[in-house]
C-alpha positions as CSV (number, residue, x, y, z in Angstrom):
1,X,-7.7,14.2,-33.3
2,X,-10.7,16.7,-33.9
3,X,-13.3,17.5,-31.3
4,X,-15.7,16.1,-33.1
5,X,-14.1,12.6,-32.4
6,X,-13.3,12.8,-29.3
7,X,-17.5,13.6,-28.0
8,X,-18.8,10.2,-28.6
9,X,-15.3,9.0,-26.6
10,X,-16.3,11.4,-24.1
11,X,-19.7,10.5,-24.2
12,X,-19.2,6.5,-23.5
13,X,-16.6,7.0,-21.2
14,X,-19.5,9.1,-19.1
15,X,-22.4,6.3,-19.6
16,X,-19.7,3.8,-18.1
17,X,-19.0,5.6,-15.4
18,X,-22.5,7.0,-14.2
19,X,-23.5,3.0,-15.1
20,X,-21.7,1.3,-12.8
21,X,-22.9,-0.2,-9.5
22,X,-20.4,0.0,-6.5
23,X,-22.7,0.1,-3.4
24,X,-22.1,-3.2,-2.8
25,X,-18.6,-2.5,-3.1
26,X,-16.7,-3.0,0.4
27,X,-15.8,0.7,1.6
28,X,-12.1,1.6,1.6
29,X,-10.5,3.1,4.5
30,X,-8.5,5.0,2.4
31,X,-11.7,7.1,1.3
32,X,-11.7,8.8,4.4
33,X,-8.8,10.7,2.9
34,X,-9.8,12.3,0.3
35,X,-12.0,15.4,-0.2
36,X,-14.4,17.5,-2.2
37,X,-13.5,20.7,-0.9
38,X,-9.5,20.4,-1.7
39,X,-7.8,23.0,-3.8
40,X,-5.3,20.4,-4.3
41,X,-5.3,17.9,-7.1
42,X,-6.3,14.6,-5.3
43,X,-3.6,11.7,-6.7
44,X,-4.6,8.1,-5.4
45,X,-1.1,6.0,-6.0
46,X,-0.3,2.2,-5.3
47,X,0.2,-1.3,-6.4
48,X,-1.7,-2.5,-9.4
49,X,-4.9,-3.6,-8.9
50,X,-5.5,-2.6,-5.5
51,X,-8.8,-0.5,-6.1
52,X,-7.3,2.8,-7.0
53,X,-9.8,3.6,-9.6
54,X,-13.1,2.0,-7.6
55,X,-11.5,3.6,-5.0
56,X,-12.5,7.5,-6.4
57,X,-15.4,6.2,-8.8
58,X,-17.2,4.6,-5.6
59,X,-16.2,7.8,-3.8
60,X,-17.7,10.7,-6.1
61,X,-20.5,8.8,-7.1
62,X,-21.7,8.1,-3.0
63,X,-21.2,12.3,-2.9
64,X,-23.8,12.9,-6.3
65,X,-21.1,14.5,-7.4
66,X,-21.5,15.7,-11.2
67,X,-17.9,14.5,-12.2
68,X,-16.2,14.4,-15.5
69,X,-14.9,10.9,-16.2
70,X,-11.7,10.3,-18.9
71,X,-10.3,6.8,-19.1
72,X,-6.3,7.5,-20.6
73,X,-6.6,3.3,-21.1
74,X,-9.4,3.8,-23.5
75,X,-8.0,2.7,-26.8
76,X,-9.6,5.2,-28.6
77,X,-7.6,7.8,-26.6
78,X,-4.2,5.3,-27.8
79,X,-3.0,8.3,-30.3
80,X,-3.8,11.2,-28.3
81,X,-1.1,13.6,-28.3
82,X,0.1,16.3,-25.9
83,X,-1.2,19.1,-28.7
84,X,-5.0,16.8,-28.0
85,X,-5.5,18.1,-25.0
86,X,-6.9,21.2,-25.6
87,X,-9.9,19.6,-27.9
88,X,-10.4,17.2,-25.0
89,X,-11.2,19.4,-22.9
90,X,-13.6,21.0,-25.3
91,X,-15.6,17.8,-25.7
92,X,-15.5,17.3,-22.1
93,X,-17.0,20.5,-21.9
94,X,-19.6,19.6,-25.0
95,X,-20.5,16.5,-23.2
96,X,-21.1,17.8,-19.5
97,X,-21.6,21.6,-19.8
98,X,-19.9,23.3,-16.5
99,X,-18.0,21.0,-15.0
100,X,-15.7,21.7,-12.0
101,X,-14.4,18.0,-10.8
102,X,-12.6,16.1,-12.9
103,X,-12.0,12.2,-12.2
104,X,-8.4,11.0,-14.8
105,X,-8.0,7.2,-14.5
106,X,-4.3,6.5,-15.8
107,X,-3.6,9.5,-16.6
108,X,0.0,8.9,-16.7
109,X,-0.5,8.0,-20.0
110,X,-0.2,11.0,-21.7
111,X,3.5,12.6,-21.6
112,X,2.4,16.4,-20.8
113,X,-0.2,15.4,-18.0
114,X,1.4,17.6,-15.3
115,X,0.8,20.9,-17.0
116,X,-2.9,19.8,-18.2
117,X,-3.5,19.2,-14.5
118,X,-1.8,22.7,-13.3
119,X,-3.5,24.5,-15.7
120,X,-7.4,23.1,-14.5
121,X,-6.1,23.7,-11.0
122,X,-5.0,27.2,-11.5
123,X,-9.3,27.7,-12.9
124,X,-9.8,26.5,-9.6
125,X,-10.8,22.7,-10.7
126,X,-11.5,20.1,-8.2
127,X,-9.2,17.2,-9.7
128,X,-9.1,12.9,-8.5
129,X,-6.1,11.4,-10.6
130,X,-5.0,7.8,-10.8
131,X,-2.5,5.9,-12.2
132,X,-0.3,2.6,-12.5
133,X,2.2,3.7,-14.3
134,X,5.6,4.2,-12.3
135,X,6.0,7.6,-14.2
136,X,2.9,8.5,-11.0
137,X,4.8,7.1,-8.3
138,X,8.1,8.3,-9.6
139,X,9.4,12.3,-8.7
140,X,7.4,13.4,-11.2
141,X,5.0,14.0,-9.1
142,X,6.7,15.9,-6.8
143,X,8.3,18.0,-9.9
144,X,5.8,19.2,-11.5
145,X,2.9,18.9,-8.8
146,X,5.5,20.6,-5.6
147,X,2.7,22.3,-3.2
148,X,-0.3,21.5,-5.4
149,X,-1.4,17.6,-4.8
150,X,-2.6,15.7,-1.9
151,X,-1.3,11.8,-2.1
152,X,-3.5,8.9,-1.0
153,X,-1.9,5.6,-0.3
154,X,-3.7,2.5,-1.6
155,X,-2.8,-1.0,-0.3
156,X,-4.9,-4.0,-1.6
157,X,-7.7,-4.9,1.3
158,X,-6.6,-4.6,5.1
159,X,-7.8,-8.3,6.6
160,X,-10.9,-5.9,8.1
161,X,-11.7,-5.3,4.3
162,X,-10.8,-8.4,3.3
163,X,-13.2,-9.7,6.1
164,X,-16.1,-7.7,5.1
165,X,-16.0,-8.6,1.7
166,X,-16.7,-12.0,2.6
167,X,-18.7,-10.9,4.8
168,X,-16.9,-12.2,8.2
169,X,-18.1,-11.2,11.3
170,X,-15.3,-8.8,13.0
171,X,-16.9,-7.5,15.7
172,X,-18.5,-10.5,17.8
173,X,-17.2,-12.1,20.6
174,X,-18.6,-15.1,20.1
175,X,-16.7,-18.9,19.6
176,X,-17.8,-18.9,16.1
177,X,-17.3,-15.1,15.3
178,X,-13.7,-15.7,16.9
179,X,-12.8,-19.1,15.1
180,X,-14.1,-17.7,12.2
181,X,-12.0,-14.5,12.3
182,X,-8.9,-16.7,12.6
183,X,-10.1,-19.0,9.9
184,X,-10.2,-15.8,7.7
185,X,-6.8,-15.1,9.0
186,X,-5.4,-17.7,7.9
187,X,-6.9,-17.4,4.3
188,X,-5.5,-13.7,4.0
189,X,-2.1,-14.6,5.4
190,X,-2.0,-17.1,2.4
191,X,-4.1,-15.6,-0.8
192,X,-2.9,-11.6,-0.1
193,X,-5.7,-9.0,-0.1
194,X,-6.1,-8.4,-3.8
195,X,-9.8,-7.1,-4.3
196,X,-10.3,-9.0,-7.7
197,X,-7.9,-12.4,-6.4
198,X,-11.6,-13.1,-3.6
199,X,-13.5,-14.6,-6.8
200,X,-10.3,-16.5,-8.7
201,X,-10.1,-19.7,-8.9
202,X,-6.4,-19.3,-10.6
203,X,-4.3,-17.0,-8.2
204,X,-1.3,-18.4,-9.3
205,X,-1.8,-17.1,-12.8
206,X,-3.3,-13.8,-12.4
207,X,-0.3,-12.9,-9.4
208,X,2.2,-14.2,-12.1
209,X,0.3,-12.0,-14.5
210,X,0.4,-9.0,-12.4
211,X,4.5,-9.1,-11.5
212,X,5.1,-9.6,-14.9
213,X,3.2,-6.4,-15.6
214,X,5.0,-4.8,-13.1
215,X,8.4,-5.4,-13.9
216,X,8.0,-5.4,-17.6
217,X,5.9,-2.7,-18.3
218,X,6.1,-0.4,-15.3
219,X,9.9,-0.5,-14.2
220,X,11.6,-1.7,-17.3
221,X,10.0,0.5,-19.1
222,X,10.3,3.6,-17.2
223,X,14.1,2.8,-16.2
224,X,15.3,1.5,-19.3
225,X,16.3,-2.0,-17.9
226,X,18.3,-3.8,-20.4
227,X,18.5,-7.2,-18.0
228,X,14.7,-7.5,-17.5
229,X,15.5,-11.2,-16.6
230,X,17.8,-9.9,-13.7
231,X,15.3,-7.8,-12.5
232,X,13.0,-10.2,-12.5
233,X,14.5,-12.8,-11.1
234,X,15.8,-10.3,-7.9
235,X,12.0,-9.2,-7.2
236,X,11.4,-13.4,-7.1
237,X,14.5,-13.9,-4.7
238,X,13.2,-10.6,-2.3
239,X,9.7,-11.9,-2.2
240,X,11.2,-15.4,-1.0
241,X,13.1,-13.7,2.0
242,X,10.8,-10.8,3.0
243,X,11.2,-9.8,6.7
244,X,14.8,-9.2,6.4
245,X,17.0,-6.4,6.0
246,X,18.0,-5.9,2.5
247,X,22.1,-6.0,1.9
248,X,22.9,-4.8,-1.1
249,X,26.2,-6.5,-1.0
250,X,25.0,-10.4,-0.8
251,X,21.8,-9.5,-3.3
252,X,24.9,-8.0,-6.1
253,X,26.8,-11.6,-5.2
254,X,23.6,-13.6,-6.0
255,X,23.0,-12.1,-9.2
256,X,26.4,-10.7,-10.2
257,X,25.6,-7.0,-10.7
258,X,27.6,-4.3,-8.9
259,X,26.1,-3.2,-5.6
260,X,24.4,0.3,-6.9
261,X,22.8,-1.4,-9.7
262,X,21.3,-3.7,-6.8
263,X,20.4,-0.5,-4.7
264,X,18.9,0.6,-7.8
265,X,16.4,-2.3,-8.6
266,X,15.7,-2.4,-5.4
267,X,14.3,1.1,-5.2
268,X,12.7,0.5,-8.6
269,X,10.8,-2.3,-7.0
270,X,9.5,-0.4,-4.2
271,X,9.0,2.6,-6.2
272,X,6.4,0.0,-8.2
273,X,5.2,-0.6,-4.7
274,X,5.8,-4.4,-4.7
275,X,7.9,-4.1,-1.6
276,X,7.9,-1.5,1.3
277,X,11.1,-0.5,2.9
278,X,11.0,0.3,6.9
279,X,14.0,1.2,8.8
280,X,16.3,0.9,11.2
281,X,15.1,3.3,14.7
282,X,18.5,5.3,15.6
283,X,18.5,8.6,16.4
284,X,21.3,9.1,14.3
285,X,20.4,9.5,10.9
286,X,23.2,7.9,9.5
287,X,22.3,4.5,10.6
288,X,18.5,4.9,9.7
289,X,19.6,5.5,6.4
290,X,21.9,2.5,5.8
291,X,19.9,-0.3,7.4
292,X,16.5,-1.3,6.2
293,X,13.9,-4.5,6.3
294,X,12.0,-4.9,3.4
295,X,8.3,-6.5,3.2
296,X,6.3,-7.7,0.1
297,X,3.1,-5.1,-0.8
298,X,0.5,-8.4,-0.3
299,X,1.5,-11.3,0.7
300,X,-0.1,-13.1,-2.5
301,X,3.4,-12.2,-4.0
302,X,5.0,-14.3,-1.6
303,X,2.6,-17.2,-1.6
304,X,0.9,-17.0,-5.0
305,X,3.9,-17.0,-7.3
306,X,4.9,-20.1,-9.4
307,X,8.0,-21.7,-7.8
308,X,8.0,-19.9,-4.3
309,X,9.5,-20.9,-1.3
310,X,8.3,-19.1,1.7
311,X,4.2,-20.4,1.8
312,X,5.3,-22.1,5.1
313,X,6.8,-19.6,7.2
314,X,3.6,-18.4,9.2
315,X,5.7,-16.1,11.6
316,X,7.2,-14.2,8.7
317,X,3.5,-13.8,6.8
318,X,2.1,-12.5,10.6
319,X,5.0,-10.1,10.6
320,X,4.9,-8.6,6.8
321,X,0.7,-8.3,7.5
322,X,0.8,-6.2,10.7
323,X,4.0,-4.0,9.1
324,X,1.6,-2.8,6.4
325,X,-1.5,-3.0,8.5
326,X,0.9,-0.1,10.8
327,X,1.8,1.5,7.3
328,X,-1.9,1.7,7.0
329,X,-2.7,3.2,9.8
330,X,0.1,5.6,11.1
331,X,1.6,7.2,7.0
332,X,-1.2,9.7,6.7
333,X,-1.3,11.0,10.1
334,X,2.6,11.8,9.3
335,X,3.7,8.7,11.8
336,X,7.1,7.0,11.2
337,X,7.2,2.8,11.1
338,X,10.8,1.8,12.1
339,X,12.7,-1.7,13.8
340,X,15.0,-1.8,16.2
341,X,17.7,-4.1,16.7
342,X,20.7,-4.4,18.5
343,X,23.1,-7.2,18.7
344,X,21.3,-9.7,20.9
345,X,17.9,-8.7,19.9
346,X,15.5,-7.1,18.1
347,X,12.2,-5.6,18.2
348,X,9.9,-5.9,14.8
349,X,7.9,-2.6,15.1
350,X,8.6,1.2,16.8
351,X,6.2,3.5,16.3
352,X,7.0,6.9,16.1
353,X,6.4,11.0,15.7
354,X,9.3,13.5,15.3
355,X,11.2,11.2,17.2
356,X,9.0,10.6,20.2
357,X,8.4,7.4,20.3
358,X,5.0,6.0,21.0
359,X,4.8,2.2,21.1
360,X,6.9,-1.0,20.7
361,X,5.2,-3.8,19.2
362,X,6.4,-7.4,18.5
363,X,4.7,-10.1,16.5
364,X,5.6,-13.9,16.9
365,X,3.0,-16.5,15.6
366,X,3.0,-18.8,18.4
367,X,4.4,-18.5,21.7
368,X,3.8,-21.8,23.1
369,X,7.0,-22.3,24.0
370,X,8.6,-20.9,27.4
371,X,11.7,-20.4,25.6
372,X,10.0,-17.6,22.5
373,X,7.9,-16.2,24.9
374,X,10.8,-15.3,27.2
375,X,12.6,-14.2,24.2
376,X,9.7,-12.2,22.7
377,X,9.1,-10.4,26.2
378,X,12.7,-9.9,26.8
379,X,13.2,-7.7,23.5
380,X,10.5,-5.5,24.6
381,X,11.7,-4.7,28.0
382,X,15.0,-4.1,27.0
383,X,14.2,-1.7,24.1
384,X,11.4,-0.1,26.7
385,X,14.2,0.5,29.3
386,X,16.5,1.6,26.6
387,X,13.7,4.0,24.2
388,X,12.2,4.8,27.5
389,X,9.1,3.8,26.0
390,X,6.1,1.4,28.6
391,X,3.6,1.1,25.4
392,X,4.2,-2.4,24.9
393,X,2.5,-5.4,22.5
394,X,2.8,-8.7,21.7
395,X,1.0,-10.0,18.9
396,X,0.4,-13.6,17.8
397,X,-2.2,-16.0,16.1
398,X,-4.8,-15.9,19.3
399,X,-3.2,-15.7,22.3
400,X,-4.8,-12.8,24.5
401,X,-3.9,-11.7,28.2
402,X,-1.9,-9.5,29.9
403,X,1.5,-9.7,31.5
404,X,3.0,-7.6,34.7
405,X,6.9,-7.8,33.9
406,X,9.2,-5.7,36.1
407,X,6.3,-3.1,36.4
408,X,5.9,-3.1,33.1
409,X,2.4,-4.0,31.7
410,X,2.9,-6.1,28.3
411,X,-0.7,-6.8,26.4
412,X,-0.7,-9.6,24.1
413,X,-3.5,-9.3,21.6
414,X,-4.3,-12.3,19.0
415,X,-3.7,-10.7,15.8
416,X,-7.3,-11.3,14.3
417,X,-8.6,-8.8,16.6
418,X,-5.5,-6.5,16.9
419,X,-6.7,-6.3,12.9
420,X,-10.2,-5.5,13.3
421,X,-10.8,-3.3,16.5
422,X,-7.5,-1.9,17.3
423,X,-8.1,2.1,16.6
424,X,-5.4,5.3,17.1
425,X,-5.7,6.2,21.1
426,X,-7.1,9.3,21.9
427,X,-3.5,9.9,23.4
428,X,-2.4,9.0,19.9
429,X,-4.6,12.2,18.4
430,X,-3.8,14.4,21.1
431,X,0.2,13.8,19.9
432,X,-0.5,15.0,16.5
């Protein structure tokens, strides 16, 4: 392609992006991570559809910052080759005079796109990359970015989002604000946080759209999966029986593939971020290694999907909602999500930092009955006596007290506002 071809790309690409709207866009926690002042290219990863590009274009444009825009998904841009580059950048140049941020949606889509990006770093560019792709979330990244990128975890909306954008009350303590909140609750544990699924009328489709995008074009793709229909039909079967520990033994049985190809879709499939792995707490590393629970990304692939099976397990949906809400929270501050479980009972959630471990935390939907609240309650002391660990919560649908156990001081927190108001301690900071 000649220069002279690429301007008026260049030149669109820039009136779309300076056209657009997003104050009214809900904010993104995830924005708090990113900067302006970063040597370090700034590479926003994550499902599909979960905001990644809104997610920069809202930020940069809120900062006035003079940013130059390149789509890769542009079909005009569909024939650029690696030798292209270089007259890209030239119209870039053409079309915004100095320019020192650069903002590359999907840039994955260009085969060279780690050496364009070292080489505008190395000039001392400020650089916001996104992509799809699994060739972003694969070691790629890591490769041919070692020591030079700063990575940004997108999930679709948190149920605070989720609640904003409809413009749910999360903050009053009201009968209406509460019931409301738990209304909303219920809606997210069903429909998934999906920014774009809050105005579709057909979420069966577009999710069913989505996975198939996924698996087809991202993994297959990437990994050169002869039996796509395998693949598929594995990432259906996981996202049925999220909450457990994956075994790649009984998965290889089910679909009659040797146990490392089964080890291997299944890292494929988180590695497309549809499902996050968590593991076992040991101290030896051994058996953190071996054991694992798996969850879906959103929960709209468990509930949204033609033919599932799981819409009615609520406790399961609680669980899988606070284990990425945690995810949320504790990855960029460099704090591990683990389970613990031992052979008459387990514990969903142990938070922990180099080891030190800060607090235990189970989830159960209801616990009207004597007999799961005793069990609930029991798991926690016993992991607190044995991890030497008195941070202790209970979280369910919306029950809220406290409980003196034993000397032991147990709060149980309804979920709906565990979601919304529950913040890192100060103690939490002070440990980092």
């Amino acid at each position: 392609m000649d220069v002279k071809d690429l301007i008026p790309v260049v030149a669109d690409l820039r009136e779309e992006y300076l056209s657009k709207d997003l104050s009214m866009l809900t904010n993104r926690e995830e924005a708090s991570q990113l900067s302006l002042q970063s040597k370090l290219a700034q590479v926003v990863i994550g499902v599909r559809r979960s905001g990644k590009s809104t997610l920069c274009e809202k930020f940069l444009l809120e900062h006035n910052v003079q940013c130059a825009y390149v789509n890769f998904d542009e079909e005009r841009l569909a024939d650029l080759k690696n030798e292209d580059l270089n007259k890209l950048l030239e119209a870039i140049y053409f079309v915004y005079g100095e320019v020192e941020y650069f903002f590359f949606d999907e840039i994955q889509n260009i085969a060279v796109w780690p050496l364009f990006v070292n080489r505008l770093l190395r000039q001392g560019k400020h650089l916001f990359l996104t992509g799809s792709n699994a060739k972003l979330l694969s070691n790629e990244l890591m490769t041919h970015l070692t020591g030079r990128h700063h990575k940004v975890e997108l999930y679709p909306y948190s149920f605070q989002e989720y609640a904003n954008a409809k413009g749910v009350d999360t903050v009053s303590f009201t009968t209406k604000a509460s019931s409301l909140r738990k209304r909303t609750l219920h809606e997210y544990m069903q429909y998934g946080g999906f920014p774009e699924l809050l105005g579709e009328d057909y979420k069966r489709s577009y999710i069913d759209g989505l996975l198939n995008a996924i698996i087809r074009n991202d993994i297959s793709r990437r990994f050169n999966i002869r039996h796509i229909d395998v693949l598929m039909r594995m990432a259906n079967y996981l996202a049925d029986n999220y909450a457990q520990e994956f075994v790649a033994k009984e998965v290889a049985s089910i679909f009659g593939i040797s146990n490392h190809t089964a080890e291997n879709y299944y890292s494929y499939l988180k590695e497309a971020f549809l499902f996050i792995g968590v593991q076992k707490f040991s101290f030896k590393s051994r058996e953190r290694l071996r054991y694992e629970k798996y969850y879906v990304i959103d929960l709209a692939f468990a509930n949204e999907r033609p033919g599932t099976f799981s819409s009615g397990n609520w406790g399961w949906k609680l669980e899988n909602v606070v284990c990425i809400e945690l995810l949320r929270r504790y990855r960029p501050h460099y704090v591990d999500i683990y389970y613990y479980k031992e052979r008459s009972f387990e514990v969903d959630f142990v938070v922990a930092k180099a080891g030190q471990i800060i607090e235990l935390l189970q989830v159960s939907y209801d616990i009207i009955s004597d007999k799961t609240q005793k069990r609930e309650i029991k798991a926690l002391l016993t992991a607190s006596n044995k991890l030497n660990c008195n941070n202790l919560t209970l979280i369910t649908f919306d029950r809220q007290e406290e409980l003196e156990i034993n000397g032991k001081t147990i709060h149980i927190v309804s979920a709906a506002d565990w979601l919304c108001k529950h913040r890192l301690s100060s103690n939490m900071h002070m440990s980092m």
